[in-house]
MARPASE-466499 format. One record per residue (C-alpha): residue number from 1; residue in one letter; y, x, z. Coordinates in Angstrom, 1 decimal, padded with zeros to 4 digits, m for minus. Layout:
REM MARPASE-466499
num,residuo,north,east,up
NUM,a,Y,X,Z
...
END
This chain:
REM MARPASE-466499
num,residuo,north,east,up
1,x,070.4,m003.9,m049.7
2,x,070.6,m007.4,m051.1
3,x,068.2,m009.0,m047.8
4,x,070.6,m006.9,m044.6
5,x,071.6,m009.9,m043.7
6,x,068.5,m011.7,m043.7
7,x,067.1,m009.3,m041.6
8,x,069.8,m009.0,m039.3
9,x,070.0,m012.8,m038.8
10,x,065.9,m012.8,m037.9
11,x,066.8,m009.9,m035.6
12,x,068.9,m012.6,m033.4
13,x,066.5,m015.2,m034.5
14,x,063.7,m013.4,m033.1
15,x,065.3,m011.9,m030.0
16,x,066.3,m015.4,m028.7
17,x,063.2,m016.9,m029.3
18,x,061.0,m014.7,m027.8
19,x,062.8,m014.6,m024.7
20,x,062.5,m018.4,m025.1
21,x,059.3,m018.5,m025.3
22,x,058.7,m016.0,m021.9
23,x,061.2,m018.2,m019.5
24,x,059.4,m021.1,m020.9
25,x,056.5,m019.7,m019.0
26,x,057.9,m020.3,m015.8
27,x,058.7,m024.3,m016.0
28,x,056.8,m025.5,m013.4
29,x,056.6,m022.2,m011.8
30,x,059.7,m021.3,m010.5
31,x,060.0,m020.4,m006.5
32,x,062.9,m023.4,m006.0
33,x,063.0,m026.7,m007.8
34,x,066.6,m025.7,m009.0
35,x,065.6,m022.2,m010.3
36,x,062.5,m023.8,m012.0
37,x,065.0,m026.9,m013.9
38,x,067.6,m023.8,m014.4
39,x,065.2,m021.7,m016.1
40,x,063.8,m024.0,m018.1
41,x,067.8,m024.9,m019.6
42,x,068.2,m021.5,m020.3
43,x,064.9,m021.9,m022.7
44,x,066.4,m024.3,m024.0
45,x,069.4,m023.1,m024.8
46,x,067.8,m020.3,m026.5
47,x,065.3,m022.2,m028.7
48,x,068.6,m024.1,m030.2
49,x,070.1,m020.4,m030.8
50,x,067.2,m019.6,m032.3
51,x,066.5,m022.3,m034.7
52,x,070.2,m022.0,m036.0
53,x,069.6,m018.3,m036.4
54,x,065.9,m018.8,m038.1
55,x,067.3,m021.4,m040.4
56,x,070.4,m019.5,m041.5
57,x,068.2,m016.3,m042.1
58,x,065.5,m019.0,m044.4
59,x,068.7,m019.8,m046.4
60,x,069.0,m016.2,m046.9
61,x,065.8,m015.2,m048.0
62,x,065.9,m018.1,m050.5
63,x,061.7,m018.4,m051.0
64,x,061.3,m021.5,m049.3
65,x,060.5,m021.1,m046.1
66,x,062.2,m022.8,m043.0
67,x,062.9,m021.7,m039.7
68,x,059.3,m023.0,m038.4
69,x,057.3,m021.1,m040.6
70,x,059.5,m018.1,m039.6
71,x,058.7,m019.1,m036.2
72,x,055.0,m019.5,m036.9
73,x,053.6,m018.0,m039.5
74,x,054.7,m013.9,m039.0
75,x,052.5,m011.6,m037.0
76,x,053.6,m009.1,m034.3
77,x,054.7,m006.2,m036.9
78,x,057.1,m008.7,m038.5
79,x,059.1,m010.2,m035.7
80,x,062.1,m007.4,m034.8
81,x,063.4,m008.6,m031.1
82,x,063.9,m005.8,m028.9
83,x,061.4,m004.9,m026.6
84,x,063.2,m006.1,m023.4
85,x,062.7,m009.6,m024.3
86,x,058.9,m009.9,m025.0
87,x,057.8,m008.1,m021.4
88,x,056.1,m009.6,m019.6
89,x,057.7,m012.4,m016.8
90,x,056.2,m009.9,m013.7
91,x,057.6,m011.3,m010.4
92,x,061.1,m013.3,m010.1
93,x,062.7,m010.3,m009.9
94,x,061.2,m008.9,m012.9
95,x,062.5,m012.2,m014.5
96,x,065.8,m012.1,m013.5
97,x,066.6,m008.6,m013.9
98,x,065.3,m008.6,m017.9
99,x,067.6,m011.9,m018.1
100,x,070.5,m010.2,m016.9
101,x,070.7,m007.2,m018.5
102,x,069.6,m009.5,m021.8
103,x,072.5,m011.8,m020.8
104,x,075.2,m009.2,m020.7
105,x,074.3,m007.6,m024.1
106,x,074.0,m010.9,m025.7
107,x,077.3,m012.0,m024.1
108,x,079.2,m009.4,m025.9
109,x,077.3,m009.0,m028.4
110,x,078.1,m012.7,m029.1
111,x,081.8,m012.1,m028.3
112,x,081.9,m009.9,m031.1
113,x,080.3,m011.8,m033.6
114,x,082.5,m014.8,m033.3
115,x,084.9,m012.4,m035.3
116,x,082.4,m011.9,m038.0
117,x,083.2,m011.9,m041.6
118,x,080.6,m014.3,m042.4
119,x,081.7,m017.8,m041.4
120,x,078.7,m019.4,m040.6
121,x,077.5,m016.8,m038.0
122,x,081.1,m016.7,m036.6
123,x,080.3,m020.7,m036.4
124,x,076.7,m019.8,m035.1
125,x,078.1,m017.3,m032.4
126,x,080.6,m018.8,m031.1
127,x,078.3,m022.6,m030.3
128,x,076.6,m019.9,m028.6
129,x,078.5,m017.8,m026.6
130,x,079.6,m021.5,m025.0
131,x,075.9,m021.5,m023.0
132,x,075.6,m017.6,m022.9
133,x,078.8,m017.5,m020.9
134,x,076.6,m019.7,m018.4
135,x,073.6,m017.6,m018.7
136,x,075.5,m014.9,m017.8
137,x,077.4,m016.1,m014.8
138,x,074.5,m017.6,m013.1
139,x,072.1,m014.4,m013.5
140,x,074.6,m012.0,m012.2
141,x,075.4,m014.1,m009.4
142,x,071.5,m014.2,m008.9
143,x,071.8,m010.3,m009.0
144,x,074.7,m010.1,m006.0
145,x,072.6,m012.8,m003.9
146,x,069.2,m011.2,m004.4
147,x,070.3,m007.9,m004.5
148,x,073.0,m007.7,m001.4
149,x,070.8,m010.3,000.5
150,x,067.6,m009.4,002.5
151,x,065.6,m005.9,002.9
152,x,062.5,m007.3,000.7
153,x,064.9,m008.6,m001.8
154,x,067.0,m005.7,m002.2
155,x,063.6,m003.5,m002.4
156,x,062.1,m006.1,m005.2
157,x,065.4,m005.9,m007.3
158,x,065.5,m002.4,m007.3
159,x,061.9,m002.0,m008.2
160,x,062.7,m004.4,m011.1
161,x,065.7,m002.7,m012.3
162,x,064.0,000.6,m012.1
163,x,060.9,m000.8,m014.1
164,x,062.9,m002.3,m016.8
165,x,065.5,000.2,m017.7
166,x,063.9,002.0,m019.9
167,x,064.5,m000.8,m022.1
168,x,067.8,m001.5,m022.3
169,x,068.9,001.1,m024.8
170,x,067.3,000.0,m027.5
171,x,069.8,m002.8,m027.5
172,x,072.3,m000.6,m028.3
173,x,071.1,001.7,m030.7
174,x,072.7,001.7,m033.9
175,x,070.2,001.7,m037.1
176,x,070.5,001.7,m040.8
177,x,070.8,m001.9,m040.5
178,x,073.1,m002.1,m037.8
179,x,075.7,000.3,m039.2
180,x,075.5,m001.3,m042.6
181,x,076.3,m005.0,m040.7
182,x,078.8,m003.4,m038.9
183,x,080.5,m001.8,m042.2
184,x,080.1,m005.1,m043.8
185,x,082.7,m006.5,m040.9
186,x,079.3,m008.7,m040.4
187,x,078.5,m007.4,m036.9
188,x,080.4,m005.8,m034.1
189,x,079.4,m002.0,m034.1
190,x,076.9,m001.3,m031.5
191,x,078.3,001.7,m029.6
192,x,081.8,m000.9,m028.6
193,x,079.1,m003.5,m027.3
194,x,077.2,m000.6,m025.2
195,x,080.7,000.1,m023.5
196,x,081.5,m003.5,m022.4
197,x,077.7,m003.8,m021.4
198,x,077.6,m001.0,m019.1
199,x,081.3,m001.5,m017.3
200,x,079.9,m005.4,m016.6
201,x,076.3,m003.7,m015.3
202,x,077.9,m001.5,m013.5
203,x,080.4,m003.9,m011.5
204,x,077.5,m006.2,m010.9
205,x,075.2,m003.5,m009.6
206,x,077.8,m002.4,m007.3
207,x,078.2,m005.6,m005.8
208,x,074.7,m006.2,m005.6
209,x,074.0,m002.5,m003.8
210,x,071.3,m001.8,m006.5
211,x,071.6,001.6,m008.0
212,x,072.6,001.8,m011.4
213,x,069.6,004.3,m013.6
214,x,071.0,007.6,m015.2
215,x,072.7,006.1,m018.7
216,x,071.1,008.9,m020.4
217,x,067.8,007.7,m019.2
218,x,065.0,008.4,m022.1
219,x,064.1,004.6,m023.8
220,x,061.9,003.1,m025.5
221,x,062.2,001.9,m029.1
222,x,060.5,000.2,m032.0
223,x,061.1,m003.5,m031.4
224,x,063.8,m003.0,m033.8
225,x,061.5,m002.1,m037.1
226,x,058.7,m004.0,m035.6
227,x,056.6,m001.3,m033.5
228,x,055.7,m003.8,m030.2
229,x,054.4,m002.9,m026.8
230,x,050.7,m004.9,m026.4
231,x,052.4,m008.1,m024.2
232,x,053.5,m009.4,m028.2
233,x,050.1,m009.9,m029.5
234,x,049.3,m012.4,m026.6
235,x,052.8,m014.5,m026.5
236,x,052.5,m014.7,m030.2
237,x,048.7,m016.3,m029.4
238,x,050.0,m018.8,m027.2
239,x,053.2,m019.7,m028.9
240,x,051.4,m020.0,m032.5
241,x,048.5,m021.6,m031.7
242,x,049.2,m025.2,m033.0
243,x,050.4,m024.0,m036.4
244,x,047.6,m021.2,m036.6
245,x,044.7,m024.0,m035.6
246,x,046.2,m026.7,m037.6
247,x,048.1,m025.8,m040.7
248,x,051.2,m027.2,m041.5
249,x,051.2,m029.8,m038.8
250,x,054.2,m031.7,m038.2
251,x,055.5,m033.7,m035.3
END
């Protein structure tokens, strides 16, 4: 189909800046002025990934729209991040655990898109494996501390991860669109990510004496083709607002 890519490239668009838009939630928040001024990089970091993403996938489309009004201007059923990224910040450990198992996938899923047959998201992937490479060294080293440190942190961890896992897959599984990027030499194929994903989780979660969930675990699904959970609806409200209340505003 001649608009794949355009929907594969909002898929990383959308994914990035969603979970954006959550960590942004915690500036000012965080429990240590470090982990506050941390998080808020990270944000960062994802809202330039995001932009690059948006604006490649506007090229794409070719009917005139830019990454802002990409941003902006779709409702809930038309964004396609996974689910993991748009739940809701719950505790710190709630935070960090969706971060690292975000960070891991996105690391390799990065890694293999730097090979991509398309040069510009080669270009694309590779800027951005530079900061996701420090995303994920700093969260799983959150994980060991937090997780191998005191009783109540181990406990809050494991609540976390047990909370969360359900999901992970959907990161992983392979769709229409996937396989047909992956055929394309566009995208890495989904099942090799999955592998390098769960060896890194699994070295991590040893360290961190957390228990690793069954791998066949049931998941949930949807983000993918647009089918949210109800925390969407009310991050879309807060991050549209301005452009909803005042269109086409501009800086």
């Amino acid at each position: 189909m001649p608009n794949d890519k355009f929907n594969y490239l909002l898929r990383l668009g959308d994914n990035a800046l969603i979970l954006s838009q959550r960590l942004s939630q915690w500036c000012g928040k965080g429990p240590a002025l470090e982990e506050d001024m941390a998080l808020s990089n990270v944000a960062l970091d994802l809202l330039g990934q995001a932009r690059l993403w948006l604006a490649y996938a506007a090229e794409e489309e070719g009917r005139g729209r830019d990454e802002d009004q990409l941003a902006f201007l779709r409702d809930a059923h038309q964004f396609s991040n996974v689910l993991l990224v748009e739940q809701a910040n719950g505790s710190y450990a709630d935070t960090l655990v969706r971060q690292f198992l975000f960070d891991t996938w996105h690391y390799f899923l990065l890694q293999g898109l730097t090979a991509s047959s398309d040069a510009r998201i080669a270009g694309i992937a590779e800027k951005s494996l530079k900061e996701v490479s420090y995303h994920l060294r700093r969260s799983s080293d959150l994980m060991v501390r937090l997780g191998d440190g005191t009783r109540e942190s181990q406990r809050k961890m494991q609540r976390a991860v047990d909370d969360i896992w359900m999901f992970t897959g959907e990161m992983m599984q392979s769709d229409a669109l996937d396989a047909a990027m992956s055929a394309a030499g566009i995208a890495p194929d989904p099942a090799g990510v999955r592998a390098s994903w769960l060896a890194h989780v699994s070295v991590i979660f040893d360290e961190a004496t957390l228990n690793l969930p069954p791998t066949d675990a049931w998941m949930q699904k949807g983000g993918k083709q647009g089918v949210h959970t109800e925390h969407m609806g009310y991050l879309l409200a807060e991050m549209q607002f301005m452009q909803r209340a005042y269109p086409g505003a501009q800086w």
